[in-house]
N, C-alpha and C positions, 0 to 999 in steps of 0.2 A: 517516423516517430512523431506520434501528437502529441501536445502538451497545452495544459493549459491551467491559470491559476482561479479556485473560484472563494468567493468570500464568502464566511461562514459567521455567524455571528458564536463567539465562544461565552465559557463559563459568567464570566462579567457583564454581558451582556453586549460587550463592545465586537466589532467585529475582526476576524485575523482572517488571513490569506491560507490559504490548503495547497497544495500542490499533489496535481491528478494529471495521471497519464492514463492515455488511452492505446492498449499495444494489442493485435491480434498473433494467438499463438494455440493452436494446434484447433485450428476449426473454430476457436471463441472470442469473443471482442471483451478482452478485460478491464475495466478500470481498477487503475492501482493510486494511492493514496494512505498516506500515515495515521492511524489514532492509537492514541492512548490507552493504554493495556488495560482491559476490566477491571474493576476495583478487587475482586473474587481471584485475580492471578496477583498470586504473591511474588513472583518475579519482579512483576511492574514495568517499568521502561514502553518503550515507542513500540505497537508492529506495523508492518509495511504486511498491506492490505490488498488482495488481490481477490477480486471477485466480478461473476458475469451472471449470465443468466442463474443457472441450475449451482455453480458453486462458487463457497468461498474460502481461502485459502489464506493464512496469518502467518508470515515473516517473521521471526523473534531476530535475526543478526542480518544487519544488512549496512550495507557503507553509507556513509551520510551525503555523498552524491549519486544516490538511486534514480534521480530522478535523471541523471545525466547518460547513464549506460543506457546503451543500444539496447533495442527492443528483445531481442534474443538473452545478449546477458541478464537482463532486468526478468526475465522470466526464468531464467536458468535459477536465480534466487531461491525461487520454488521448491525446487527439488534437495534443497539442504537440510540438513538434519533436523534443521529448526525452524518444521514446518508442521502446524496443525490444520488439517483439514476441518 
């Protein structure tokens, strides 16, 4: 399990911490990381971010310790109902 935090400079200009894992699962090297739902979904709220080379894949329900499950569960997320490719 890698992990690591990288600083981004946000909305304000000041800069906040991201949190990005880097997990390989079914032949691909993912990085996963949270942003903030497009302005255009009306839902809103956080998605957990999963993309590699060729795709990427957007989390809408995921526990607030994502970044803590094993590589396996953290990719199992995936395949949950509340999943857009």
């Amino acid at each position: 399990m890698n992990e690591f935090r990288a600083s981004r400079r946000g909305e304000a200009g000041d800069f906040e911490q991201e949190k990005v894992r880097w997990i390989t699962a079914e032949g691909e090297r993912w990085r996963v990381f949270e942003r903030p739902a497009p302005s255009y979904d009306r839902r809103g709220g956080t998605h957990l971010i999963f993309d590699c080379a060729l795709i990427v894949r957007r989390v809408r329900r995921f526990p607030a310790n994502w970044h803590e499950l094993h590589d396996d569960a953290l990719y199992a997320l995936t395949r949950d109902m509340g999943i857009a490719d």
